[in-house]
VEXDREN-2710 file (C-alpha; in Angstrom, 1 decimal):
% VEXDREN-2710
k/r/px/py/pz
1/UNK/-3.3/-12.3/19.9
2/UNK/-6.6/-11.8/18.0
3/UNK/-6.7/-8.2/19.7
4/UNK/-3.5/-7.6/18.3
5/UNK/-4.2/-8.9/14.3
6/UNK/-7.1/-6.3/14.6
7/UNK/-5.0/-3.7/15.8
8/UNK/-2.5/-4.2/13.6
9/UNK/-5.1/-4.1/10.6
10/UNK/-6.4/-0.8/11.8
11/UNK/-3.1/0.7/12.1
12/UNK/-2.5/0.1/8.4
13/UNK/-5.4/1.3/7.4
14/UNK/-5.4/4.2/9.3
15/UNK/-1.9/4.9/7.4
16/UNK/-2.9/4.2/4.6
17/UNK/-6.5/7.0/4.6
18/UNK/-3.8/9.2/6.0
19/UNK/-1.7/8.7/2.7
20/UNK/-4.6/9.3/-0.1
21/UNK/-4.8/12.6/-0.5
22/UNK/-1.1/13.1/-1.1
23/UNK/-1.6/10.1/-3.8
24/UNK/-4.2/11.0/-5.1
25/UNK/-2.1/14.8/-5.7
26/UNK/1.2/11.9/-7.4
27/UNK/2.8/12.9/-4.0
28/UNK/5.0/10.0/-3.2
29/UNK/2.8/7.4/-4.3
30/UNK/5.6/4.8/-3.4
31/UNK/4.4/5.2/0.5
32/UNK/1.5/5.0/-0.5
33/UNK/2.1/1.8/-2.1
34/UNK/3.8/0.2/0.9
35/UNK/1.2/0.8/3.0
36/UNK/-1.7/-0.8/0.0
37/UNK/0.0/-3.8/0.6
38/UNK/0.9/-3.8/4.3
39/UNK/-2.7/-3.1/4.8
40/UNK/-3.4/-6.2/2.5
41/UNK/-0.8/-8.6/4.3
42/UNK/-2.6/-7.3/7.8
43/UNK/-6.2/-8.2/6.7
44/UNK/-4.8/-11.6/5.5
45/UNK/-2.7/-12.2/8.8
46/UNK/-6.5/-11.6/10.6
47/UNK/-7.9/-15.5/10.9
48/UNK/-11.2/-15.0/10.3
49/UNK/-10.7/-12.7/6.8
50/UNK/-7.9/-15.9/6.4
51/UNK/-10.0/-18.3/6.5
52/UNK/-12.9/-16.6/4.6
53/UNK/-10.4/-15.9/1.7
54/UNK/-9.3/-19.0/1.6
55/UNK/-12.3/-21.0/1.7
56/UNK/-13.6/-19.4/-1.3
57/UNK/-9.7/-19.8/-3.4
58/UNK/-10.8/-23.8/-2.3
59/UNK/-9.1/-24.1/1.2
60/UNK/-6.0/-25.5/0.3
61/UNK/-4.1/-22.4/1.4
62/UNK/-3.1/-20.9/-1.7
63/UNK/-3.8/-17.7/0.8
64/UNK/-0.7/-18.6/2.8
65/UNK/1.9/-18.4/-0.5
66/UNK/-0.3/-15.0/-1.6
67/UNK/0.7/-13.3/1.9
68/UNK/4.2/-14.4/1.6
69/UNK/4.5/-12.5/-1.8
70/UNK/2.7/-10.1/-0.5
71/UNK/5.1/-9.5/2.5
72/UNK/8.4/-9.7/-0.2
73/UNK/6.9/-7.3/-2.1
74/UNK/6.0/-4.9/0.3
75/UNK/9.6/-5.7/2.0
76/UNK/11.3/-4.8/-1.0
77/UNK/9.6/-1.5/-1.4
78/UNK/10.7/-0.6/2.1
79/UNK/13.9/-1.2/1.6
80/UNK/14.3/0.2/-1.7
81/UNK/12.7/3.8/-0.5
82/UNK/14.0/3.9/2.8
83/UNK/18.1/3.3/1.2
84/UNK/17.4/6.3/-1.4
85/UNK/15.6/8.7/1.3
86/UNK/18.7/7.8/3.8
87/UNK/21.1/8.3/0.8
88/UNK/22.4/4.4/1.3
89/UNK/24.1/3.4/-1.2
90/UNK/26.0/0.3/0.2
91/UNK/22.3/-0.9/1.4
92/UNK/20.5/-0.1/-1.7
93/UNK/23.3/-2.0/-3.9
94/UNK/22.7/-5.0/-1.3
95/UNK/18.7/-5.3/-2.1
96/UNK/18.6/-3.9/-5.6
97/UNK/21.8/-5.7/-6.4
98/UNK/22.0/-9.3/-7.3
99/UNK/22.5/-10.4/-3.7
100/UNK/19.0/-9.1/-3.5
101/UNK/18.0/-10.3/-6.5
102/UNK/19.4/-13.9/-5.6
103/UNK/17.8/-13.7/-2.1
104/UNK/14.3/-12.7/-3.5
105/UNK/14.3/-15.9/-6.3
106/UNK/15.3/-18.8/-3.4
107/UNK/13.3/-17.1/-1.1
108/UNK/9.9/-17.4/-3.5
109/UNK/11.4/-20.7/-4.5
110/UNK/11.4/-21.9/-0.8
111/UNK/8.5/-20.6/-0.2
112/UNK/6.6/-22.1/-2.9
113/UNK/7.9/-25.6/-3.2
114/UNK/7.3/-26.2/0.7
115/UNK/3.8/-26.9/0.0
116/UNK/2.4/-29.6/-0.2
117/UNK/-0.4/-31.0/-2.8
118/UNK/-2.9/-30.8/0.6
119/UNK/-2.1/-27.8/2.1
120/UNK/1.1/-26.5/4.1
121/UNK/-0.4/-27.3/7.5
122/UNK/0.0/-30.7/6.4
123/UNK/-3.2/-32.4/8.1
124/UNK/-5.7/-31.5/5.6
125/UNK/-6.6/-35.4/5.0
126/UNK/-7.4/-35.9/8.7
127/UNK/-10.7/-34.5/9.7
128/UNK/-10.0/-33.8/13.8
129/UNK/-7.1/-32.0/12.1
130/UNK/-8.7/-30.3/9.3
131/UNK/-10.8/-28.7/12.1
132/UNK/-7.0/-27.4/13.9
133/UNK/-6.0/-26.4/11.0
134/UNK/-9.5/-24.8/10.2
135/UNK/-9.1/-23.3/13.9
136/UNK/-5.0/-21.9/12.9
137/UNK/-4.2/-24.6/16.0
138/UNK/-1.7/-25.8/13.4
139/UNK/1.5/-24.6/12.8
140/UNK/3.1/-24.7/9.0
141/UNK/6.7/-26.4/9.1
142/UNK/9.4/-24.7/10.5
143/UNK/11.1/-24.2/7.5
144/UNK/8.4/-23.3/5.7
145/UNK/7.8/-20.3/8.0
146/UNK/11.8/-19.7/8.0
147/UNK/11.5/-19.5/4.3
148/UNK/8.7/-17.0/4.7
149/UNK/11.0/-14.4/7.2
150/UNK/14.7/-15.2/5.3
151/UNK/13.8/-12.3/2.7
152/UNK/12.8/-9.9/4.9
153/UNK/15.7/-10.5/7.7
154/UNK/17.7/-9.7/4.8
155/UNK/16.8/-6.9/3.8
156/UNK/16.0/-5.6/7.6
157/UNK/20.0/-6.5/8.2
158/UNK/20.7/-4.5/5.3
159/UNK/18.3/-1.2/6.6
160/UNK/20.0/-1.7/9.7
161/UNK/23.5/0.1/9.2
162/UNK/22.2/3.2/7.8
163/UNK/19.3/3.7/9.8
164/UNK/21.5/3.3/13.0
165/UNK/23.4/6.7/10.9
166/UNK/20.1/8.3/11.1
167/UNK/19.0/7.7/14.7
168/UNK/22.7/9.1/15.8
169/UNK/22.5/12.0/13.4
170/UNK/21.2/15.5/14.1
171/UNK/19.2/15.3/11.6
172/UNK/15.9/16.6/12.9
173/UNK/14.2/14.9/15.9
174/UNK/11.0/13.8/13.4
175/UNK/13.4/11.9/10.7
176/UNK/15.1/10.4/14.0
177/UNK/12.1/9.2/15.3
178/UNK/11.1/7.5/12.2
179/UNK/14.5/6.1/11.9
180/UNK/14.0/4.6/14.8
181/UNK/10.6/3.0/14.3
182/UNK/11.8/1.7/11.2
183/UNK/14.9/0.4/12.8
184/UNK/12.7/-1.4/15.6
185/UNK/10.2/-2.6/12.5
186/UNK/13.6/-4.4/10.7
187/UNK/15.0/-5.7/14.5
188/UNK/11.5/-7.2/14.9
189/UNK/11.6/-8.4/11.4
190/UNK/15.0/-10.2/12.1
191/UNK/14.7/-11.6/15.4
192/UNK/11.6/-13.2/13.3
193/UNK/13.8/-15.7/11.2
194/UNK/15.4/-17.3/14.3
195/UNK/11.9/-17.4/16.7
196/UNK/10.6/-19.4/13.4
197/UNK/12.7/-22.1/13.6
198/UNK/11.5/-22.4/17.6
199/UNK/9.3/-25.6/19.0
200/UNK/5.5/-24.7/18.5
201/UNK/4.9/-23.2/22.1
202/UNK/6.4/-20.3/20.4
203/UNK/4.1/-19.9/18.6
204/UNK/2.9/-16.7/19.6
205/UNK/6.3/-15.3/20.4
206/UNK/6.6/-15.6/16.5
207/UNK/3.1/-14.2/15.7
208/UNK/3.7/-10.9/18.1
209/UNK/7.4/-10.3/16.8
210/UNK/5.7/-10.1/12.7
211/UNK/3.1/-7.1/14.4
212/UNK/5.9/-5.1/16.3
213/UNK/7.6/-5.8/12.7
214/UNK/4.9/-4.2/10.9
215/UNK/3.9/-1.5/13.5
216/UNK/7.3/-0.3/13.4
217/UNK/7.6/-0.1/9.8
218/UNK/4.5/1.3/9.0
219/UNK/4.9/3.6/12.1
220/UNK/8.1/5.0/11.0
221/UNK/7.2/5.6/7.4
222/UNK/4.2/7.8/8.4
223/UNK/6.8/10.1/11.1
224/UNK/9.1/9.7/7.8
225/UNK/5.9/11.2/6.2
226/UNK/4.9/13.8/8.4
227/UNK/8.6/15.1/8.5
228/UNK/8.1/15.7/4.8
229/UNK/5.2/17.7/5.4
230/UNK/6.8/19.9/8.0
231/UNK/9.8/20.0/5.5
232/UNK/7.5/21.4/2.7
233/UNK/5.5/24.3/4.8
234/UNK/8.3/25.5/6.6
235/UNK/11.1/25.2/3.6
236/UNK/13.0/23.1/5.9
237/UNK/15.1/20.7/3.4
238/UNK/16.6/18.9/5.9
239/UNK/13.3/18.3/7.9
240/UNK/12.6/16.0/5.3
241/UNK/14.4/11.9/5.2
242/UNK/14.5/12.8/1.0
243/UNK/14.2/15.5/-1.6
244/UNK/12.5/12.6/-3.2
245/UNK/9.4/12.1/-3.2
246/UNK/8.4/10.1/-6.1
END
């Protein structure tokens, strides 16, 4: 699993070097902003940079409630670029919306008043468990972590339907095969809120569904991506997933 963290980290920020150039140019800079932050949700999902971060915010995991903003934020991006590049207008009401909006507010509100005053591992007074906890031996509560994947299961159910369009379309075969990374990235992403809620000796059923989450999201953004730059040297419009690119 630590293999994993790492490659999952390096994936990101392999992305994310792939995407500065064409920022730096104002070139779609909203890409480019998903992948920031699901570089920075990778490096905090790492249990050593965890760990180190936290210690020096004061160990009472204040990380934990960062990374969960961070992953609604960088969920809500997704979903907002993918539904305009796919033309979705049913999906982009849904997250933009005030069902969105409504899902976003309980979500951080869950999320935020599951902590407790010693930390959400809840064994922070107890010194063999400090050191588990220290060690990520200890799980958060389940709700806690189902709070945590409720935002983005709902916007991944919401990418679902039109991305299912995209992978059936003939659209051409590199805006199908990001459709269908992303599509795997939400799947992942759903399957996530109902693994949460399993006993702890899933606990790395849950951890390995959030990477294939992210891989398939960020891996589908970048073939979304390099569609648009075959789309711009050939002056193939519909090699492109959007005319958009702002």
């Amino acid at each position: 699993m630590a293999t994993l963290e790492w490659a999952t980290l390096a994936a990101c920020c392999a992305a994310l070097l792939l995407r500065v150039p064409d920022a730096v140019k104002g070139r779609n800079r909203t890409i480019f902003g998903i992948l920031l932050l699901a570089t920075l949700c990778s490096m905090l999902a790492v249990s050593e940079l965890y760990e180190a971060i936290d210690g020096v915010l004061g160990g009472r995991h204040v990380t934990s409630l960062i990374l969960r903003y961070l992953v609604f934020a960088t969920v809500l991006l997704v979903g907002l670029r993918v539904t305009r590049g796919l033309a979705a207008t049913r999906g982009y009401s849904l997250i933009a919306g005030w069902p969105g909006r409504l899902a976003l507010a309980l979500c951080c509100l869950a999320v935020t008043r599951d902590i407790p005053p010693d930390g959400h591992n809840r064994c922070a007074g107890r010194s063999t468990d400090a050191v588990r906890c220290r060690r990520r031996e200890c799980r958060p509560g389940p709700y806690y972590t189902a709070a945590g994947r409720s935002y983005p299961a709902f916007v991944s159910l919401a990418l679902v339907p039109p991305l299912l369009v995209a992978v059936r379309s003939r659209q051409p075969r590199l805006v199908r095969a990001g459709a269908l990374l992303v599509l795997l990235g939400a799947v992942f992403a759903i399957m996530s809120f109902p693994v949460s809620l399993a006993p702890a000796s899933w606990a790395g059923g849950l951890r390995f569904v959030n990477y294939a989450a992210v891989l398939g999201y960020v891996g589908g953004l970048v073939v979304f991506w390099f569609s648009g730059l075959i789309a711009n040297t050939s002056g193939n419009a519909k090699a492109t997933f959007s005319r958009n690119d702002h």
